[in-house]
Backbone as JSON, one array per atom type, in Angstrom:
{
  "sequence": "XXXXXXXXXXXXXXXXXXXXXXXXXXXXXXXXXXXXXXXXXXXXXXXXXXXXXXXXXXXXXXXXXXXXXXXXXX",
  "N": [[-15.27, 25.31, -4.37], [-14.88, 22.41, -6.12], [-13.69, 19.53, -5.68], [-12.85, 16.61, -6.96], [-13.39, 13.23, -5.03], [-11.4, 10.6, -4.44], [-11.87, 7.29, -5.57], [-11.73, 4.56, -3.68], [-8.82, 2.93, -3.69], [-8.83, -0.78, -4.78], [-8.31, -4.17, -2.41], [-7.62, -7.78, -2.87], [-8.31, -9.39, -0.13], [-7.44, -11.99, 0.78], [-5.15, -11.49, -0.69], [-3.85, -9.68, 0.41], [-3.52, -10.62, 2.83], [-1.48, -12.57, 2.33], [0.49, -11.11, 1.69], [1.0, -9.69, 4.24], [1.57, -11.84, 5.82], [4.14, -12.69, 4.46], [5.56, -10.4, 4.89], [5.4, -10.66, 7.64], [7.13, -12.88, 7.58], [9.87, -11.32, 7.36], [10.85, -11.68, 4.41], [11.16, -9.68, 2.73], [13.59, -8.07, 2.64], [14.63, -6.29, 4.37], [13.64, -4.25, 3.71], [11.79, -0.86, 3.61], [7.67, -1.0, 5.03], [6.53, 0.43, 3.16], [7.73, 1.11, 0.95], [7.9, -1.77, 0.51], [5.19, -2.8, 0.38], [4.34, -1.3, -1.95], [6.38, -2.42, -3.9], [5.16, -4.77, -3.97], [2.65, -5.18, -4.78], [3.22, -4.11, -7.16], [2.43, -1.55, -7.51], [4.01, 0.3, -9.3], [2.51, 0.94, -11.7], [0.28, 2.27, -11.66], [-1.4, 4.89, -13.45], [-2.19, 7.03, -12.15], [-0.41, 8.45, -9.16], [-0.47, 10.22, -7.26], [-2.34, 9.51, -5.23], [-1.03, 7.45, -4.14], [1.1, 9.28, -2.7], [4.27, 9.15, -0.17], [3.76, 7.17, 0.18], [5.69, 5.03, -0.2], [8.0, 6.05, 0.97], [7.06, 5.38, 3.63], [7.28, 3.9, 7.05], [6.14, 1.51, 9.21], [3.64, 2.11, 11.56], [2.75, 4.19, 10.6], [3.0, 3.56, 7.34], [1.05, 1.45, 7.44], [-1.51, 3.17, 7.84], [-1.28, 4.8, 5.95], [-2.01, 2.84, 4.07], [-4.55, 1.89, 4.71], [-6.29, 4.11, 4.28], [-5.84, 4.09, 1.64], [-6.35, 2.14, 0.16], [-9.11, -0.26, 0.18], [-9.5, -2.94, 1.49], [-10.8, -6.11, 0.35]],
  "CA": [[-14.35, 24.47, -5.11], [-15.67, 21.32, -6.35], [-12.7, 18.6, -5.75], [-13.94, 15.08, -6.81], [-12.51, 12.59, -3.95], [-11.02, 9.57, -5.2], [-12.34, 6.14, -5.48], [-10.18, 3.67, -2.69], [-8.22, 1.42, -4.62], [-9.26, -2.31, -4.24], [-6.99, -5.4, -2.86], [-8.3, -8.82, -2.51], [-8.05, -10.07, 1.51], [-6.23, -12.91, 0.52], [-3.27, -10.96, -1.52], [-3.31, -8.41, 1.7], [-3.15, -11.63, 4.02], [-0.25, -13.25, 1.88], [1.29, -9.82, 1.95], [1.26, -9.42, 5.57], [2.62, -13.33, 5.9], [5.46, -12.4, 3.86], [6.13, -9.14, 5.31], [6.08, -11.18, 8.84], [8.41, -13.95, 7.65], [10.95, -10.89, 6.78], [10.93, -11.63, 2.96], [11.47, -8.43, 1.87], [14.81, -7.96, 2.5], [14.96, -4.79, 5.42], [12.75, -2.48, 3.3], [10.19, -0.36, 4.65], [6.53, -1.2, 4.96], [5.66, 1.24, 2.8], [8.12, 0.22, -0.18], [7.67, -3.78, 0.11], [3.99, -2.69, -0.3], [4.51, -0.75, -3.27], [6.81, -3.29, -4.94], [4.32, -6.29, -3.9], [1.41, -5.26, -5.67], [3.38, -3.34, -8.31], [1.59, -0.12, -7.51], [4.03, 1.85, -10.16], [1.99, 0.29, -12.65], [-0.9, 3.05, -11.53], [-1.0, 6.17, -13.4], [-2.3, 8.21, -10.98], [0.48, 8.02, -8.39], [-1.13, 11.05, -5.96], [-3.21, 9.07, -3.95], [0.25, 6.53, -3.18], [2.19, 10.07, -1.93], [4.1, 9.0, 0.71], [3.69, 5.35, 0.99], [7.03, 4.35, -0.74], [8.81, 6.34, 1.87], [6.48, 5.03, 4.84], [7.2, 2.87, 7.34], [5.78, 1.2, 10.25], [2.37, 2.87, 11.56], [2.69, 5.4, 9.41], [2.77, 3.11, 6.56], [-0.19, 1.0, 7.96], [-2.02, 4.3, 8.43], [-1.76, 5.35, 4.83], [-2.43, 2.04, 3.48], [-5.9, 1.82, 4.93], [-6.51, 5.29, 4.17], [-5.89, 4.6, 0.43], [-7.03, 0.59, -0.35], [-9.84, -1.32, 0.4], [-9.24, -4.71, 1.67], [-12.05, -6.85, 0.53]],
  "C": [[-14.91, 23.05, -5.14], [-14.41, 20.23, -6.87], [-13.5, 17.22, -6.15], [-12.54, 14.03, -5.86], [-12.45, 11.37, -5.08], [-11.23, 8.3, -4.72], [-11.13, 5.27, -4.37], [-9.84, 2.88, -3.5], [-8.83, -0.31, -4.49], [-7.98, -3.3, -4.11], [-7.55, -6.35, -1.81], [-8.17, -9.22, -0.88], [-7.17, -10.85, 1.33], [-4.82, -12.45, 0.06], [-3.19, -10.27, -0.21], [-2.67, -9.59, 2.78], [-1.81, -12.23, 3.54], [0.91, -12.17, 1.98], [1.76, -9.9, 3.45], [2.36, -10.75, 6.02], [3.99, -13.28, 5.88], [6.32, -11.31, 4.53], [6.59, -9.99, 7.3], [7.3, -12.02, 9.09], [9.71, -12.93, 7.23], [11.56, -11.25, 5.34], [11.16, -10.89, 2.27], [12.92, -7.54, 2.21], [15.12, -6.32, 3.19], [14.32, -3.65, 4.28], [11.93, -2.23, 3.9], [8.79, -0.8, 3.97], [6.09, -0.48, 3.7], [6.15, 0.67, 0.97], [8.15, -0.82, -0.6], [6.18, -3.76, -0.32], [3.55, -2.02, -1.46], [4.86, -1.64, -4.03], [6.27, -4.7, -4.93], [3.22, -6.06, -4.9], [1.63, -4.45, -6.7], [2.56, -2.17, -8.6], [2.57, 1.0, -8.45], [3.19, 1.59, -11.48], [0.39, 1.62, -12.76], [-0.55, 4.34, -12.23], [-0.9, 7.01, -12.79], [-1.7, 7.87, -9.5], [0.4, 9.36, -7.02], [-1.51, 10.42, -4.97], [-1.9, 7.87, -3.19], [1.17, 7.91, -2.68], [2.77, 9.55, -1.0], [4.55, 7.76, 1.21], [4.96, 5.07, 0.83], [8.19, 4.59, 0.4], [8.47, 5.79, 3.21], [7.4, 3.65, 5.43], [6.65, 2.53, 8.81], [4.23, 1.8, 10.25], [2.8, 3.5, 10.38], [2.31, 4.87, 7.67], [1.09, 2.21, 6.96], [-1.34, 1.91, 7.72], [-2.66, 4.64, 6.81], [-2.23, 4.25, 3.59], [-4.05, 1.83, 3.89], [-6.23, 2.69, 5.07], [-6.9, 5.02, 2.41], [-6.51, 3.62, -0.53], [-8.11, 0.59, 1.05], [-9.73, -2.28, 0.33], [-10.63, -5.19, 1.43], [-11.48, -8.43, 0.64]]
}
């Protein structure tokens, strides 16, 4: 079976670092990790919404986990 793996997404250091900031100052209003990082970088905007399985519901590790599983922080 000849699956082709999928490219990691890309997200700048700086937007991940302002992300994290935000997510520390409690800015996102008691949602989970997984959905404040979805609706920060407007990830429904992606067609291919396979490789986010998961995240929207994530939280904590788990969200962490599948975020650097699925982006590349540069």
């Amino acid at each position: 079976m000849n699956r082709k793996i999928p490219s990691p997404l890309e997200i700048e250091r700086a937007s991940h670092e302002a992300f994290q900031a935000l997510w520390e100052q409690g800015q996102f209003g008691g949602q989970r990790l997984g959905l404040a990082f979805y609706n920060h970088f407007r990830l429904h905007r992606l067609t291919d919404q396979s490789v986010l399985q998961g995240l929207y519901e994530a939280d904590g590790e788990r969200a962490r986990a599948l975020i650097a599983r699925v982006f590349l922080i540069r």
